[in-house]
C-alpha positions as CSV (number, residue, x, y, z in Angstrom):
1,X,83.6,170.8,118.0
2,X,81.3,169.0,115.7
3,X,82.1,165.6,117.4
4,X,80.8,167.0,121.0
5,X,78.0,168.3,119.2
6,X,76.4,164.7,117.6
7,X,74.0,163.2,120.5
8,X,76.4,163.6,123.9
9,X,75.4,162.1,126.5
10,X,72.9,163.8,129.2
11,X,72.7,164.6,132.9
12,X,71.4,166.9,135.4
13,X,75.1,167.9,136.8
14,X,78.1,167.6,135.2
15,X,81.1,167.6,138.1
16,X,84.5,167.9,137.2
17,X,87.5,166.9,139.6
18,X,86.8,163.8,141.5
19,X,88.9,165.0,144.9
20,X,86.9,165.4,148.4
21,X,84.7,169.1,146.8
22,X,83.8,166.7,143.7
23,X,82.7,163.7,145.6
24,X,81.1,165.3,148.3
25,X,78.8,167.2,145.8
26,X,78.1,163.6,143.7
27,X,76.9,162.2,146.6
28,X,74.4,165.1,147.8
29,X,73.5,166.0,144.3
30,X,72.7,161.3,144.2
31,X,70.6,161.5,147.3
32,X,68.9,164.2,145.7
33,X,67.8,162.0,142.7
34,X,70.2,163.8,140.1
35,X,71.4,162.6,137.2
36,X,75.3,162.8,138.0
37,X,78.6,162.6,135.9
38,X,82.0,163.0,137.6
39,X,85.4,163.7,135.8
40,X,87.6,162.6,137.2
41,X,91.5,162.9,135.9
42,X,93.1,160.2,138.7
43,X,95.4,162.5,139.8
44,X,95.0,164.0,142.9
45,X,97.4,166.7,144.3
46,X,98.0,165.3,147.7
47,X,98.7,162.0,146.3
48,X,102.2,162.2,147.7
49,X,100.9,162.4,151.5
50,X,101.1,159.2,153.3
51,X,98.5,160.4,155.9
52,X,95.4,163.0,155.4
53,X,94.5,164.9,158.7
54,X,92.1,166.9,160.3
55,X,88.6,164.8,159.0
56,X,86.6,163.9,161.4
57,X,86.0,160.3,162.3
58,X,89.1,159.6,159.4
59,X,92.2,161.4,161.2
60,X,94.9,159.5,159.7
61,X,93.7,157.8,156.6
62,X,95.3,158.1,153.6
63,X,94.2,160.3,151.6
64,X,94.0,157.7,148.5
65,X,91.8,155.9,151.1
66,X,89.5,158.3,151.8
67,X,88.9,158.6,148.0
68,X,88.4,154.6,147.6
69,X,85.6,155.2,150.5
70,X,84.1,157.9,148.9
71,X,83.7,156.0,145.8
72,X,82.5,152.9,147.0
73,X,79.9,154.8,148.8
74,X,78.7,156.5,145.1
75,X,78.7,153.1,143.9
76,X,75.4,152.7,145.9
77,X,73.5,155.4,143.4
78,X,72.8,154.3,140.1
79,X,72.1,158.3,138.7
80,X,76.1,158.9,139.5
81,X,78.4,157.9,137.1
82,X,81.8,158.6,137.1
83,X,84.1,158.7,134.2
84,X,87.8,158.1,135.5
85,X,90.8,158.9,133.5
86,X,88.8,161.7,132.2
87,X,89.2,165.4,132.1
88,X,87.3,168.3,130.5
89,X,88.8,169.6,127.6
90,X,86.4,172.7,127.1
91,X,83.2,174.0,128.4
92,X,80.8,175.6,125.9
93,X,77.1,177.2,126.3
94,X,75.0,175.0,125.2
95,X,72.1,176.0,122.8
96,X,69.2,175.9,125.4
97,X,66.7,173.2,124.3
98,X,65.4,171.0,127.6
99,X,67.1,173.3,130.2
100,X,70.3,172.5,128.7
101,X,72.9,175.4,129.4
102,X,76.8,173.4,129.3
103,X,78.4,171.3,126.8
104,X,81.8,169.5,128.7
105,X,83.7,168.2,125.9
106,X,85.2,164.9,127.5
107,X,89.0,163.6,126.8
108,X,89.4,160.2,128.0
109,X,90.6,157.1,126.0
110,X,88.4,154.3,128.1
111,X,85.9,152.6,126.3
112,X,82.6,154.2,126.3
113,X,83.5,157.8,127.1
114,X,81.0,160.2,126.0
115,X,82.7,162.4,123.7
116,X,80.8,165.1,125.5
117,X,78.3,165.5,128.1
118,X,75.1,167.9,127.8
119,X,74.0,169.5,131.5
120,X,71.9,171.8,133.2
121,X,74.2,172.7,135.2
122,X,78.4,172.4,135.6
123,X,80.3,172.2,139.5
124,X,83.7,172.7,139.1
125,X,85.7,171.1,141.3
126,X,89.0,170.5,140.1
127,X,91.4,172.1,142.8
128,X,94.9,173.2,141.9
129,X,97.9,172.7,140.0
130,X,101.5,172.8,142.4
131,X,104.4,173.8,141.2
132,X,107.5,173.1,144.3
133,X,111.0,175.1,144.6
134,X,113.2,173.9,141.8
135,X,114.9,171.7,145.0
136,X,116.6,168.7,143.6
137,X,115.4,166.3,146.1
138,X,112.5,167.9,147.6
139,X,110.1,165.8,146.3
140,X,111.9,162.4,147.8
141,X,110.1,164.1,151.1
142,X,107.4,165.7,149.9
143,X,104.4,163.8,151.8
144,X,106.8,162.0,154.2
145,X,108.7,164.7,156.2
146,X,108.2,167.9,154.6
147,X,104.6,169.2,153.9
148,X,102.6,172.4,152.2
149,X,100.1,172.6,154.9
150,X,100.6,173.4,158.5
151,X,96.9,172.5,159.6
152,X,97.2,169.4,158.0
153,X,100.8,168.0,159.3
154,X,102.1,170.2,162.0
155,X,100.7,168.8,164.8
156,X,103.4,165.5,164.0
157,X,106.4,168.1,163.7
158,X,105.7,170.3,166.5
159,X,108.7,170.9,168.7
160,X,111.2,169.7,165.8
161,X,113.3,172.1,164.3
162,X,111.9,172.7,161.0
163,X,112.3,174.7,157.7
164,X,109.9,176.8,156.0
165,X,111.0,177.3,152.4
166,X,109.3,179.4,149.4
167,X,109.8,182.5,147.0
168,X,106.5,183.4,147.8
169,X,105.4,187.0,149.0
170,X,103.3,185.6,152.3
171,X,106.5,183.5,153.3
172,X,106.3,185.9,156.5
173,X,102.9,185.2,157.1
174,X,103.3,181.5,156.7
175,X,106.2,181.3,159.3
176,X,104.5,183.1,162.1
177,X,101.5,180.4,161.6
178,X,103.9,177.5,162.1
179,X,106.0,179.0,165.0
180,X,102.7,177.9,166.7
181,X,103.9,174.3,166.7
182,X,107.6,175.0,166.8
183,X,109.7,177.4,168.4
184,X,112.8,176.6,166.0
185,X,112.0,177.9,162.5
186,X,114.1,178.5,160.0
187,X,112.6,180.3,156.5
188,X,114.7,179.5,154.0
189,X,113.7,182.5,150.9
190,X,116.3,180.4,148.3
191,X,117.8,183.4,147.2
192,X,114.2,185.2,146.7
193,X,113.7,188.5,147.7
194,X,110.3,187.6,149.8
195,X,110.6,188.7,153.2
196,X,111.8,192.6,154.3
197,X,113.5,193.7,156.3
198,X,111.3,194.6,158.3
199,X,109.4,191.5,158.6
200,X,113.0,189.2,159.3
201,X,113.0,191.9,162.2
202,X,109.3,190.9,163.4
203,X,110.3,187.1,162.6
204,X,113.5,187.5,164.8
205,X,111.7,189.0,167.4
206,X,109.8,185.5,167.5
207,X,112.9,183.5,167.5
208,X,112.4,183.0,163.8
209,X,115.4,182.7,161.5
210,X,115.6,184.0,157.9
211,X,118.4,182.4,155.9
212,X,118.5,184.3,152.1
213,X,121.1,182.0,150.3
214,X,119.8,179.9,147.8
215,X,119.9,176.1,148.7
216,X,121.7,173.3,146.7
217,X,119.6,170.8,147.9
218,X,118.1,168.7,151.5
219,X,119.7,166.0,153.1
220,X,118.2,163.1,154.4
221,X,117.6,158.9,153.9
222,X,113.9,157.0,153.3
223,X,111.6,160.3,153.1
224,X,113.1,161.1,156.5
225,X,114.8,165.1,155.7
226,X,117.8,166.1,158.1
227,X,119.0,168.9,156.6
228,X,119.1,171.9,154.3
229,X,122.1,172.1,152.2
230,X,123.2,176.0,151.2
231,X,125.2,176.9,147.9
232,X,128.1,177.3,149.7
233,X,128.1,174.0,151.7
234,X,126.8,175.2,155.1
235,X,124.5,172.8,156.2
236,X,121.1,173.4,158.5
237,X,120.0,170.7,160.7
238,X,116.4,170.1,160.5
239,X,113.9,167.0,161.5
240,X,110.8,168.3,158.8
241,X,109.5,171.2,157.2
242,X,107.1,173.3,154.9
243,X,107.2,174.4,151.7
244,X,104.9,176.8,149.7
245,X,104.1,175.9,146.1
246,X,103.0,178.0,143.6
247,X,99.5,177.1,143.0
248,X,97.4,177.6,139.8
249,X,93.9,176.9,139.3
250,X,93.3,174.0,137.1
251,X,90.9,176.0,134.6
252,X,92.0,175.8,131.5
253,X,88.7,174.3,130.0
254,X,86.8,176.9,131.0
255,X,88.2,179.5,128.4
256,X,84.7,179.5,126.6
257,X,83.1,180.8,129.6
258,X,83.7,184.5,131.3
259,X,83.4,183.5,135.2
260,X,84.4,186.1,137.6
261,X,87.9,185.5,139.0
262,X,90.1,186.4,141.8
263,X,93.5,188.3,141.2
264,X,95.0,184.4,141.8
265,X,92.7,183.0,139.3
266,X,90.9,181.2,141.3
267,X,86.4,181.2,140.5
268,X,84.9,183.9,142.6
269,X,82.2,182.8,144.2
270,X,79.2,183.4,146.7
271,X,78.5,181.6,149.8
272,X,76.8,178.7,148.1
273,X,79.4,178.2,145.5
274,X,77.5,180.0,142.6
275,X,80.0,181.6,140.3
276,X,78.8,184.5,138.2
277,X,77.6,182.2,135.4
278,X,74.0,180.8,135.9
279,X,74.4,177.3,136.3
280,X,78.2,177.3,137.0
281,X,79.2,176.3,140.3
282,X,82.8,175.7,142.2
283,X,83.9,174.6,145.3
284,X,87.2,173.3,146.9
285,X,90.9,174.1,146.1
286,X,89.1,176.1,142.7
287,X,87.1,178.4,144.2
288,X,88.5,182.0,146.2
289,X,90.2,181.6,148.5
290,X,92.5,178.5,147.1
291,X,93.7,175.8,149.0
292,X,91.8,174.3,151.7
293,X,91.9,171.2,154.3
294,X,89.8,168.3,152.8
295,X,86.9,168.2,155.5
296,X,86.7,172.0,154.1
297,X,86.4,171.3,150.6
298,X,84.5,168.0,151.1
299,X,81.9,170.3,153.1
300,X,81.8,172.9,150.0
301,X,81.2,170.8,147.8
302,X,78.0,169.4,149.9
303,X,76.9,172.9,150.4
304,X,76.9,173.8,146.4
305,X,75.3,170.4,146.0
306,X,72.6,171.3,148.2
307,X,72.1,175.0,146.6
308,X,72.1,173.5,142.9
309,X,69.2,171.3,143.8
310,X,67.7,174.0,145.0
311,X,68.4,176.3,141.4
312,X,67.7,172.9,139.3
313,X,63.9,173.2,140.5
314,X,63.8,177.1,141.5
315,X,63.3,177.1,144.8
316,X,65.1,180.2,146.8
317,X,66.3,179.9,149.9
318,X,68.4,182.0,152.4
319,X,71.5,180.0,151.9
């Protein structure tokens, strides 16, 4: 590490993840006259998604939109920069001097990246890595027709009949949330042993339907998804779906530092973001629970903002 260690650059905060938990917090932590750098890698998870739902006063936008907003807003404060194209490549305890407690070792190939940045303190905010059903064509409607979050996108399915498909324990959970739009579901396990037997009873009670072959692949033309397409031919008729990924938090940098996780991996942490490092903070898709509407993460990552000003000069308060 002896490059990151020859005069990196300096700041108050170091945030990393540049999604709605990442600029929320750059442009609390600006208003509060912090000294700001963003990472931000340039690719966000719900870049697929034509239309972002469920923000107030911004129903509808695209997501990439919102984002081009947010950062034409941080333009307006000089003490936030933002390094695009950038990721954090570790995160090491710095040696102390000036209130110094992070070193972010910074991989970008732009001119003028720092090859490191020296902080007082470190939000993490960079949400989750998704990993689909090994589905052929599932990504030609990922976004368009078939979605991972029923708060976000159900309201423009409801009354459809739609497919829920994962290998994921919770599939039973997940289905009796979206019968709330729909009354004809169809969970699709693709050949995973995910749902009991007692819960396809529970789920038929509902009207729900639980189809265990594996699927070959979904039908449809222009993002528009028409059907699921079993192993053996048969075919489902459908007019949109869910699926559940397999999400992993996007960590890897932090393997210098012994946060406090959740079973899923995700940083535990208290109401006010705080992990249990001094000075490390989290919010968004990153922090316990997992994965979250925007407006949700966008307002986490204003409420750790808030509370790290607050730690940055020592002031307690209730929050």
């Amino acid at each position: 590490m002896a490059e990151t260690e020859v005069c990196p650059a300096q700041a108050d905060v170091v945030i990393v993840g540049g999604g709605p938990a990442g600029l929320s917090a750059a442009l609390n932590l600006g208003r509060a006259r912090a000294s700001v750098v963003l990472l931000d890698a340039g690719r966000p998870r719900n870049a697929a998604t034509l239309r972002s739902h469920g923000f107030l006063t911004r129903d509808g936008l695209p997501p990439l939109e919102l984002r081009k907003l947010a950062r034409a807003e941080l333009a307006a404060y000089p003490n936030v920069r933002i390094l695009d194209r950038c990721v954090a490549g570790a995160l090491l305890p710095a040696p102390g001097a000036d209130g110094l407690r992070f070193i972010t070792a910074v991989q970008g190939r732009r001119p003028g990246t720092p090859p490191a940045v020296a902080s007082r303190s470190v939000l993490v905010a960079t949400g989750l890595r998704e990993t689909l059903p090994a589905i052929p064509s599932l990504r030609a409607f990922y976004g368009m027709t078939v979605f991972s979050c029923a708060a976000c996108d159900a309201w423009e399915l409801q009354d459809r009949p739609l497919a829920l498909i994962g290998e994921t324990p919770d599939l039973a959970d997940r289905a009796r949330l979206i019968a709330r739009w729909t009354d004809r579901l169809t969970v699709f396990t693709n050949g995973a042993d995910v749902v009991s037997t007692v819960e396809e009873a529970e789920l038929a009670a509902s009207g729900i339907i639980v189809e265990r072959r594996r699927i070959d692949d979904l039908e449809g033309v222009k993002g528009a998804v028409s059907a699921v397409r079993l192993v053996d031919g048969t075919r489902i008729e459908i007019e949109g779906g869910f699926v559940r990924p397999h999400w992993d938090p996007a960590l890897d940098f932090l393997g210098g530092i012994d946060a406090e996780r959740d079973p899923e991996g995700h940083l535990v942490v208290d109401g006010s973001g705080r992990t249990s490092v001094a000075g490390l903070y989290a919010a968004g898709d990153a922090a316990a629970p997992g994965p979250q509407q925007l407006i949700v993460a966008a307002g986490q990552g204003a409420r750790a903002a808030a509370v790290l000003v607050h730690d940055l000069v020592g002031v307690r308060t209730a929050h």
